[in-house]
Backbone as a ProteinNet text record, in pm:
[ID]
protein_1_A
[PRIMARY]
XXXXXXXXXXXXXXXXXXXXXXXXXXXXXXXXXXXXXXXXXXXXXXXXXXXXXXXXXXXXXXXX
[TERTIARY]
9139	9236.6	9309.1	9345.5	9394.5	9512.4	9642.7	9777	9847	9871.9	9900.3	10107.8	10176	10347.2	10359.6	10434.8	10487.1	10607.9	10641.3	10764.1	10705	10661	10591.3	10689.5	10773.2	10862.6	10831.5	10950.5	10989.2	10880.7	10898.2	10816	10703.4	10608.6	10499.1	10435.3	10523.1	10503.6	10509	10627.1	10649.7	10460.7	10398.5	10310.6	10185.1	10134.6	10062	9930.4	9882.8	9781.6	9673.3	9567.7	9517.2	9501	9570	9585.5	9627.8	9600.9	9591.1	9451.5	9440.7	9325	9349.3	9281	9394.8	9263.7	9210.4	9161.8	9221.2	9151.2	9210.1	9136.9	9171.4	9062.6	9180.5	9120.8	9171.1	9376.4	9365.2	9520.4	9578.5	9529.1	9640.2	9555.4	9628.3	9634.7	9655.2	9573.2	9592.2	9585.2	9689.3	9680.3	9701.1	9587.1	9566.2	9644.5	9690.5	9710	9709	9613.3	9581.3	9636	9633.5	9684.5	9619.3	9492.9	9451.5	9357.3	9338.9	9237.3	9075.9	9058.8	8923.8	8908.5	9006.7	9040.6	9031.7	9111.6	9053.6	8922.8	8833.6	8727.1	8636.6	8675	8528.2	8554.7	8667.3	8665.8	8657	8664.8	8572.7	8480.8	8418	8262.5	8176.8	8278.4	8223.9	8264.2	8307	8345.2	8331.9	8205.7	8144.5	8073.6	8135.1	8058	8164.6	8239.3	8335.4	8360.1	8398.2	8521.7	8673.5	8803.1	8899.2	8906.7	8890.5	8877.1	8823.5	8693.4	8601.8	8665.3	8756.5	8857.9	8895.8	8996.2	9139.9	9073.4	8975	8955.8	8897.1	8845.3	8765.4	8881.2	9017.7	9137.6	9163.7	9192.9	9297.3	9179.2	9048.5	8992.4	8994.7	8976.8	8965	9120.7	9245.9	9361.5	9406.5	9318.9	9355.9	9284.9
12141.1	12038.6	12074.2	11974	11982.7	11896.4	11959.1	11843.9	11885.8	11749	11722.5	11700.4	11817.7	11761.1	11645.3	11551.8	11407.1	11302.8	11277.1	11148.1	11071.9	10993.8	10869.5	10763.5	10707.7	10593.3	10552.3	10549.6	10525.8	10384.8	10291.3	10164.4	10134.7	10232	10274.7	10364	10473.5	10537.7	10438.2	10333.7	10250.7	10135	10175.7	10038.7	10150.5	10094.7	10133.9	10188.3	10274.5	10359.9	10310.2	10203.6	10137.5	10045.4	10020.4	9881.4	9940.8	10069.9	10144.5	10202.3	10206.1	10253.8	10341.8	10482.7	10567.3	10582.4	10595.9	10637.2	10713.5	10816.9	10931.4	10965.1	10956.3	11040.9	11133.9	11221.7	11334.2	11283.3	11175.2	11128.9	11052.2	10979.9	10865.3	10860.1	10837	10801.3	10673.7	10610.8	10448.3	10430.3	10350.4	10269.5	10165.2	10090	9979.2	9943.8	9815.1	9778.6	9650.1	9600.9	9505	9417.8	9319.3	9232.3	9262.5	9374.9	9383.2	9462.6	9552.6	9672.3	9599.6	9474	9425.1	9421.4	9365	9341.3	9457.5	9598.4	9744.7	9752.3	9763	9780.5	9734.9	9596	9530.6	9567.2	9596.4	9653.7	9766.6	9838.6	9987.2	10031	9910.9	9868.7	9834.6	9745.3	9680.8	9748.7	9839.5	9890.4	10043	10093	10222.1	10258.1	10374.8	10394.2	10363.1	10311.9	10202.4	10321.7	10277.9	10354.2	10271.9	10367	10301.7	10174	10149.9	10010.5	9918.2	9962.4	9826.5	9784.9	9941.2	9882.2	9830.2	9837.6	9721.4	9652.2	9563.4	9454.3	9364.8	9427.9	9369.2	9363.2	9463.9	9432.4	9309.4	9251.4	9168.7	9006.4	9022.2	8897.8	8944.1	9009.8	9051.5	9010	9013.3	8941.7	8808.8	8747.7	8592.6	8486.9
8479.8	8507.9	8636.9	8699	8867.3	8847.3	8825.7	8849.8	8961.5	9015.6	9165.7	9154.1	9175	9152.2	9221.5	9179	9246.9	9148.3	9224.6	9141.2	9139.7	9019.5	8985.6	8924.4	8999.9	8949.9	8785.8	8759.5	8602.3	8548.3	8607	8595.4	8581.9	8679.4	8658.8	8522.4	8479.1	8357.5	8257.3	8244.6	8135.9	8084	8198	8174	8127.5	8007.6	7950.2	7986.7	7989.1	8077.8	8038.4	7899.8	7888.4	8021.4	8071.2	8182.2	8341.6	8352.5	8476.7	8515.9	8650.5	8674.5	8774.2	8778.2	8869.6	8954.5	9150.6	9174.5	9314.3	9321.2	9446.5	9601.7	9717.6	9811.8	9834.7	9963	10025.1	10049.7	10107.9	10148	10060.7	9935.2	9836.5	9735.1	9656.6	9533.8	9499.9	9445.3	9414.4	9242.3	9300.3	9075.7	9014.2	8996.8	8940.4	8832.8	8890.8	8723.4	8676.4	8549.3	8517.6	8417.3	8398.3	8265	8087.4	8096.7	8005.6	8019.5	7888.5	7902.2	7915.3	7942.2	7940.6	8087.2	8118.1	8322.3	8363.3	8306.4	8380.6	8360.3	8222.9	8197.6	8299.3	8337.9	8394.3	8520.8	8591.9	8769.2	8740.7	8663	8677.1	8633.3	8619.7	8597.6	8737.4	8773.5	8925.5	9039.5	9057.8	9148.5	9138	9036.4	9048.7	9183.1	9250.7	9343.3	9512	9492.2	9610.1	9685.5	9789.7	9849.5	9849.4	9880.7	9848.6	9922.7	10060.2	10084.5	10060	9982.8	9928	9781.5	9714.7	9612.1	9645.5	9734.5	9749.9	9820.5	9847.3	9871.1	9743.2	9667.4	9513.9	9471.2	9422.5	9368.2	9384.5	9540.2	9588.4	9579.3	9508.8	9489	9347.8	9258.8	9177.3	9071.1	9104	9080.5	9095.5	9147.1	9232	9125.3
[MASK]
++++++++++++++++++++++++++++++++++++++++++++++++++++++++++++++++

């Protein structure tokens, strides 16, 4: 196990980790978060393999 120290705003902890999707490179940390553990399921289904920009571009059609 590898834990990284950081302040993770209160708001963020409150939302149920079912409905987060955490992914990492060398510089950020990104974290999804969806309306439902079926909506995480299926973008981290579809987006095996991505890099973080081809995430946050599937995110931002992927929410709409």
């Amino acid at each position: 196990m590898i834990c990284i120290k950081t302040e993770i705003p209160q708001e963020i902890c409150e939302i149920d980790d079912e409905l987060k999707a955490i992914y990492h490179s060398r510089d950020s940390i990104c974290i999804w978060v969806f309306n439902s553990r079926e909506d995480r399921n299926r973008f981290m289904n579809e987006t095996i393999g991505m890099l973080k920009d081809e995430r946050e571009q599937h995110y931002q059609s992927f929410i709409k």
